[in-house]
Structures are given as C-alpha cells and as structure tokens.
ROZATI-964950 format. One record per atom (N, C-alpha, C): residue in three letters; y, z, x. Coordinates in steps of 0.02 Angstrom, whole numbers, padded with zeros to 5 digits, always signed. Each point is the difference from the previous one (the first is absolute). Layout:
<sites>
ALAYZX
...
</sites>
This chain:
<sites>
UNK+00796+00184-01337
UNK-00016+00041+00059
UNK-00048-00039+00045
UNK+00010+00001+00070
UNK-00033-00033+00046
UNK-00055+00026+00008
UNK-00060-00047+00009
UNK-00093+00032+00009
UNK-00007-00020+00064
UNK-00030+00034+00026
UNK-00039-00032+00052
UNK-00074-00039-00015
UNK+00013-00059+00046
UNK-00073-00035-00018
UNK-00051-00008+00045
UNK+00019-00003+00046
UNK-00054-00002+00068
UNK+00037+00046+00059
UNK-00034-00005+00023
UNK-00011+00060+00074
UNK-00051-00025+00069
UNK+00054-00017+00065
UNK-00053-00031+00048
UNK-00003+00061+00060
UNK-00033-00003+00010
UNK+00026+00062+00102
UNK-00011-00065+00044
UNK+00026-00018+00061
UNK-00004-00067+00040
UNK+00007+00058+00063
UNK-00038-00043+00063
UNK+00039+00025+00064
UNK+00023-00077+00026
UNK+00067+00026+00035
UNK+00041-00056-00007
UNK+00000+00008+00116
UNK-00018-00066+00032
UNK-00011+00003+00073
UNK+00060-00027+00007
UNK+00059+00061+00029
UNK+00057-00012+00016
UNK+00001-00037+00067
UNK+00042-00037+00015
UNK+00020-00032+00079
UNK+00074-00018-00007
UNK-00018+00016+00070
UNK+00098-00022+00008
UNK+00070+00022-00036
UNK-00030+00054-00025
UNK+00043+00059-00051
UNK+00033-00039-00070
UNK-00076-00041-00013
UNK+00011-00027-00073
UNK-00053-00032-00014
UNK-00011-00016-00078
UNK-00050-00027-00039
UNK+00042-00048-00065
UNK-00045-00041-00018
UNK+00023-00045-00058
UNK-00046+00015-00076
UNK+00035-00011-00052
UNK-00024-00023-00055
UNK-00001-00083+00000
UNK-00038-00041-00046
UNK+00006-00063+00045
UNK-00052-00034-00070
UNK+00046-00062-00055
UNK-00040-00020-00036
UNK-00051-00046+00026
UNK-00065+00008-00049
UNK-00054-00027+00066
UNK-00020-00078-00034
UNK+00040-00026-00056
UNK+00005-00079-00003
UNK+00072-00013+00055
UNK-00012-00012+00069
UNK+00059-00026+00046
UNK+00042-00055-00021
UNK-00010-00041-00051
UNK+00039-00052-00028
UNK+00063+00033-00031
UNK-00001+00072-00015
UNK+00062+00039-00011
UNK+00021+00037+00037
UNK-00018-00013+00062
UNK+00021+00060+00074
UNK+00041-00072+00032
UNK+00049-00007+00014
UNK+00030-00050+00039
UNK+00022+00016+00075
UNK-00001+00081-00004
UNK-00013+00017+00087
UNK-00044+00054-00011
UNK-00053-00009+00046
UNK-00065+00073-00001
UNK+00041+00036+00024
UNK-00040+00074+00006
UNK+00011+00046+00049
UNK-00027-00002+00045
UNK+00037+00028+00041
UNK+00055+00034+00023
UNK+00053-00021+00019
UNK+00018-00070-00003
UNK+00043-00039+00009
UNK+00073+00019-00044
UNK+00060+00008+00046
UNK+00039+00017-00058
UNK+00026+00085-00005
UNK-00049+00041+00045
UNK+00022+00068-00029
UNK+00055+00006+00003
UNK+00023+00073-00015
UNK+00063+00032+00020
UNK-00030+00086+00020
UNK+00003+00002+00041
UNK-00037+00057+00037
UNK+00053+00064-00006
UNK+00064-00015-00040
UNK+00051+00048-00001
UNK-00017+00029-00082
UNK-00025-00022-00049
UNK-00011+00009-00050
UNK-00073+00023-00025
UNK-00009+00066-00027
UNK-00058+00019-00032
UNK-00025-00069-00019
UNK+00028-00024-00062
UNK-00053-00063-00037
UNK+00058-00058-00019
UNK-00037-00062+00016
UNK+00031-00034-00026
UNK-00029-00061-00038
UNK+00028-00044-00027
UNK-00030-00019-00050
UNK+00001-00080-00004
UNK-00041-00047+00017
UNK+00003-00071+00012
UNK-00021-00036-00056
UNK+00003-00070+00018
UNK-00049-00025-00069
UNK-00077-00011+00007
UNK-00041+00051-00031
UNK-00076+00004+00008
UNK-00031+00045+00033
UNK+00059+00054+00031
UNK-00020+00051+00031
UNK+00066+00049+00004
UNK-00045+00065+00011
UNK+00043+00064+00033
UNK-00026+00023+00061
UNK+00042+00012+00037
UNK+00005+00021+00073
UNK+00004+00091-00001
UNK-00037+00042+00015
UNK+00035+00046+00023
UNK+00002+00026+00048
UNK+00027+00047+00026
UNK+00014+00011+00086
UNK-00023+00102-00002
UNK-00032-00017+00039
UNK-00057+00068+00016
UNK+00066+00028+00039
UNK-00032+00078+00010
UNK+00029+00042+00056
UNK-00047+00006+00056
UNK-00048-00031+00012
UNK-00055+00010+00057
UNK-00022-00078+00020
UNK-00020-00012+00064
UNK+00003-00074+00034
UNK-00085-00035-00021
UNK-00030+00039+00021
UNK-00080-00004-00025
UNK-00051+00052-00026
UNK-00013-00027-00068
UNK-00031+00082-00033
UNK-00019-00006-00060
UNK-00035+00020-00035
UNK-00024-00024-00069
UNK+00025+00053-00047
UNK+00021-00020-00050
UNK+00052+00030-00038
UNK-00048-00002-00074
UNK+00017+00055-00037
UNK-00042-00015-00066
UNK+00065-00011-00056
UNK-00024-00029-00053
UNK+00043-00037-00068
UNK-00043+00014-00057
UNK+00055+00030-00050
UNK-00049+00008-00066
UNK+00066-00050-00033
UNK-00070-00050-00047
UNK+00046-00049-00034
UNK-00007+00034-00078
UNK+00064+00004-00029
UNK-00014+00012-00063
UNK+00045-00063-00049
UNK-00049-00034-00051
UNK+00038-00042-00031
UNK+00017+00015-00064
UNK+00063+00009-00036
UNK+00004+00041-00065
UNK+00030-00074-00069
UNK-00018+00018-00030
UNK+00025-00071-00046
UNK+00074+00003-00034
UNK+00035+00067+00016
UNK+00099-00014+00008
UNK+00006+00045+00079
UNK+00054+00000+00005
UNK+00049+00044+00060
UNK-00044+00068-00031
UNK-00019+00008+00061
UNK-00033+00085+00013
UNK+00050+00036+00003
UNK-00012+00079-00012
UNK+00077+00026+00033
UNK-00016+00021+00062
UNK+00052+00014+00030
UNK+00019-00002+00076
UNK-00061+00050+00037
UNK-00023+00000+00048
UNK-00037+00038+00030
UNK+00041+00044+00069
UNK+00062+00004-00019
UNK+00024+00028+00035
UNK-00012+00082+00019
UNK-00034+00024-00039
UNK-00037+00085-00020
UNK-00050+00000+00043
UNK-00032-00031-00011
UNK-00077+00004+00032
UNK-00017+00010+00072
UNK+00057-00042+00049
UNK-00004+00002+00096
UNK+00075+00035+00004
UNK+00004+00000+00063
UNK+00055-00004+00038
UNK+00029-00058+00025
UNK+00002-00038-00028
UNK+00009-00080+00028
UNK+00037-00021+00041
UNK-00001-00042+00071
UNK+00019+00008+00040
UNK+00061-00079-00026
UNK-00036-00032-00010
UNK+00010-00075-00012
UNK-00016-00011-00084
UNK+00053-00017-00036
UNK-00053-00082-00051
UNK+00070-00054-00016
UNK-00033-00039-00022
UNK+00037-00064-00017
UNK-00047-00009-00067
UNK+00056-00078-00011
UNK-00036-00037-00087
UNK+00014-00065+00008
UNK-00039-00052-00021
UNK+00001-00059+00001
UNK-00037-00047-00045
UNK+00009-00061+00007
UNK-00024-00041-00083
UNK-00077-00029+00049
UNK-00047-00024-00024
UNK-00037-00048+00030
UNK-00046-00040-00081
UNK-00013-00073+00031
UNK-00004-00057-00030
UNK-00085+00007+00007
UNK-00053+00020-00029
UNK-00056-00014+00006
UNK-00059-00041-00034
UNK+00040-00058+00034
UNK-00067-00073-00026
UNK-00051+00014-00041
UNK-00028+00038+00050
UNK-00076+00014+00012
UNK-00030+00079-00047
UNK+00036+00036+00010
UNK-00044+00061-00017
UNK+00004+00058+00058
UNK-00003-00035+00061
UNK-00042+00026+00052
UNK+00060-00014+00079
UNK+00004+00063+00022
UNK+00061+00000+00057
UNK-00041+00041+00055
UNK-00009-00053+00049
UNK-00045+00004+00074
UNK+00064+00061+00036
UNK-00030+00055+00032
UNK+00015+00017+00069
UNK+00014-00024+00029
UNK+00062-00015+00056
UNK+00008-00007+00049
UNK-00004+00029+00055
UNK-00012-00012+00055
UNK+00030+00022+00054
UNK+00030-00061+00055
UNK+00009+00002+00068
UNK+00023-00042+00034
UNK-00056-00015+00023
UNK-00049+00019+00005
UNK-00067-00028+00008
UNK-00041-00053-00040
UNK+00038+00004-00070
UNK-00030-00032-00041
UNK-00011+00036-00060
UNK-00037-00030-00049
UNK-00039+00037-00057
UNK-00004+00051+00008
UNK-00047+00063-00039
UNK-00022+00026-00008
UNK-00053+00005-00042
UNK-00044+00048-00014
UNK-00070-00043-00050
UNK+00021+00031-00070
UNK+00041+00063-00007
UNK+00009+00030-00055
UNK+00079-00036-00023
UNK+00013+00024-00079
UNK+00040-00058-00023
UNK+00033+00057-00061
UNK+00050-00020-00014
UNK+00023+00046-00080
UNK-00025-00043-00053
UNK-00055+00009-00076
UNK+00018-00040-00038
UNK+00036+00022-00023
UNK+00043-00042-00067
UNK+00021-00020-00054
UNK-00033-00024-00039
UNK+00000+00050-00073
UNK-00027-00011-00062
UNK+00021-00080-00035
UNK+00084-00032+00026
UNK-00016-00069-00027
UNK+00046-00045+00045
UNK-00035-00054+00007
UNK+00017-00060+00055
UNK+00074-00025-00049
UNK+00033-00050+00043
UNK+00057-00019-00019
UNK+00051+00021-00003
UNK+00011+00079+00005
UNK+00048+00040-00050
UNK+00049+00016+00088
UNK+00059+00037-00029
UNK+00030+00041+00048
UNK+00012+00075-00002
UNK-00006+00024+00045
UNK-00007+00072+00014
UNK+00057+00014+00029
UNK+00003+00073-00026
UNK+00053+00025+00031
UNK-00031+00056+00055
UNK+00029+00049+00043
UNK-00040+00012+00051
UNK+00029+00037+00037
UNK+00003+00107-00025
UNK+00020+00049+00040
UNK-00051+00024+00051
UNK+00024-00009+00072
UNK-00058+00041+00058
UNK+00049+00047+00022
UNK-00051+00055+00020
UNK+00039+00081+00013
UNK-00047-00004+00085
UNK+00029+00053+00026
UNK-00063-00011+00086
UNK+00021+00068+00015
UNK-00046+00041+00000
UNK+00021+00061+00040
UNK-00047+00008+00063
UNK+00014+00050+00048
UNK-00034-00004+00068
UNK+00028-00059+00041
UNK+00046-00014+00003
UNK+00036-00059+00059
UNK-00015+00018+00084
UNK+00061+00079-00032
UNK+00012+00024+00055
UNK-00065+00037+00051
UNK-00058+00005-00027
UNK-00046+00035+00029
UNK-00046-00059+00028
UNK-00016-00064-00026
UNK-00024-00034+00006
UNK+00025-00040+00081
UNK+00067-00012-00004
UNK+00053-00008+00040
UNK-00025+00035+00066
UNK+00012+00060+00003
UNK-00018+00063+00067
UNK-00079-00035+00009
UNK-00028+00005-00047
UNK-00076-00004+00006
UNK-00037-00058+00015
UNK+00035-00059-00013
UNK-00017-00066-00002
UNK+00011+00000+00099
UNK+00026+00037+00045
UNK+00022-00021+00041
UNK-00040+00034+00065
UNK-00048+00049-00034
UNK-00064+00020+00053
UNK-00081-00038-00058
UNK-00006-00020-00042
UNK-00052-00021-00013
UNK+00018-00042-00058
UNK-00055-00003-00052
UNK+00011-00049-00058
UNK-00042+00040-00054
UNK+00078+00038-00021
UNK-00030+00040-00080
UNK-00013-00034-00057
UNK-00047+00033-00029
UNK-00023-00021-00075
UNK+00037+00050-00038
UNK+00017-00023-00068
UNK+00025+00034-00063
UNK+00051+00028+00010
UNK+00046-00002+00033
UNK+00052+00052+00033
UNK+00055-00040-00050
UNK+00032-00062+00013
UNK+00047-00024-00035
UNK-00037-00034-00067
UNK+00016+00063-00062
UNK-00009-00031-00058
UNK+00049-00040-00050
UNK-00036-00047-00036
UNK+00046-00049-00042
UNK-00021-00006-00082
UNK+00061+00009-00051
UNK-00034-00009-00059
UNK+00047-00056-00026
UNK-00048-00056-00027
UNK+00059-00051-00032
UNK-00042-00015-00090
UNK+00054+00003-00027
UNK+00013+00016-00067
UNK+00014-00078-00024
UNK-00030-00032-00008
UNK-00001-00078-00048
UNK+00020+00019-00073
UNK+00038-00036-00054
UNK+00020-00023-00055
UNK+00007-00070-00020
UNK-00025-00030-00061
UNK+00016-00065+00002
UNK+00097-00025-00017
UNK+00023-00020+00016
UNK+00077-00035-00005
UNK-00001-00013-00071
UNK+00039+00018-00032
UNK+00002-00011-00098
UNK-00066+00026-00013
UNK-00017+00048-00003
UNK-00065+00029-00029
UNK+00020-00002-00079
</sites>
C-alpha cells in the first residue's frame, strides 16, 4: 500500500499561461524552459522538465506537492478537476526549480532521492475562473494544482 512521505504547499508565479518543472543540475535539461512548449496541451513532458499550461495569463497559482513511495491512488474524489495529465521525470539532483518565462523561481519541489526517476500525476482545478479573472487583475490562489510524485520501480 502506497504512504505518503512528504508534503510541500508552493505558490507557483504563473506568466504567459504557463510554468515549468525544471531539473536544477542543467547538464540534464538540454532545452530550458520555456523553450519548446506546446501551449495546446495541459502538461508536457521533456527531458529534465515538465511544462504545464495554466488557464490564466498572469497570476500566482498555489501547488501542493505530495511525494508517496508507490503510485498513490487517484485523487480524482477530492476536486472537480478541470485538467490533469502524467508524466515520467529524470531527477539528477533531488531538486526541480520553478519555472516561469521570466526565469527561476526561488521555491523548488524536493525529492527525497537524487538520481532516481519519477513518475508524475498533476490535477489543476480553477482554470476557468482564473481565465475570466486573470483578465481584469492578477489573482492569487484561484487556479489550484496538486502533483503526486512516485519513484519509477519503487
């Protein structure tokens, strides 16, 4: 049975109606972000990073990271989910920087162990409100995100 092992809350500074996951040894990122998106796709999945694509243009979005040591079960109960996807990522390091198109960010997801590969469900609810809302000011917390880490062959 799957445990959970850690638990992060992040606010994630959306731009340009997307943000990156992004390993932060670059010797395994062979294109940064934002380079590369696909702006038609919730998330997608490169080597050394995940891309995902917001429903709002500029706006800070909150993320609870939860990392479990097998496949969690589905959190499909819990929101109304507007969006999720799943994807593998390669983490050198431990440690996967924020993106935005601005750059960095100062907050980061760890990982309990460097080297390994992850596998990697994000759910996003609030798109659509964020969307309307993103377009007279710049909301906080409105578009939430939960991504669910497992290690690959646990």
């Amino acid at each position: 049975m799957a445990e959970l092992m850690q638990q992060q809350d992040l606010n994630i500074e959306v731009d340009f109606f997307g943000f990156g996951l992004q390993e932060v040894d670059d010797r395994f990122v062979p294109v940064g972000y934002p380079e590369g998106r696909v702006p038609e796709a919730f998330l997608t999945a490169h080597p050394g990073r995940i891309d995902v694509e917001s429903g709002g243009h500029t706006h800070t979005a909150a993320m609870t990271v939860e990392v479990w040591n097998a496949e969690p079960p589905s959190a499909d109960g819990r929101e109304a989910w507007e969006a999720q996807g799943q994807a593998r990522i390669l983490s050198a390091s431990g440690e996967l920087a924020l993106w935005a198109a601005a750059g960095p960010m100062t907050e980061s997801v760890r990982l309990p162990e460097a080297g390994r590969e992850w596998q990697v469900r994000i759910y996003c609810v609030g798109r659509e409100e964020v969307r309307r809302l993103a377009e007279q000011s710049i909301p906080e917390g409105v578009e939430r995100y939960l991504a669910q880490f497992w290690p690959v062959n646990a």
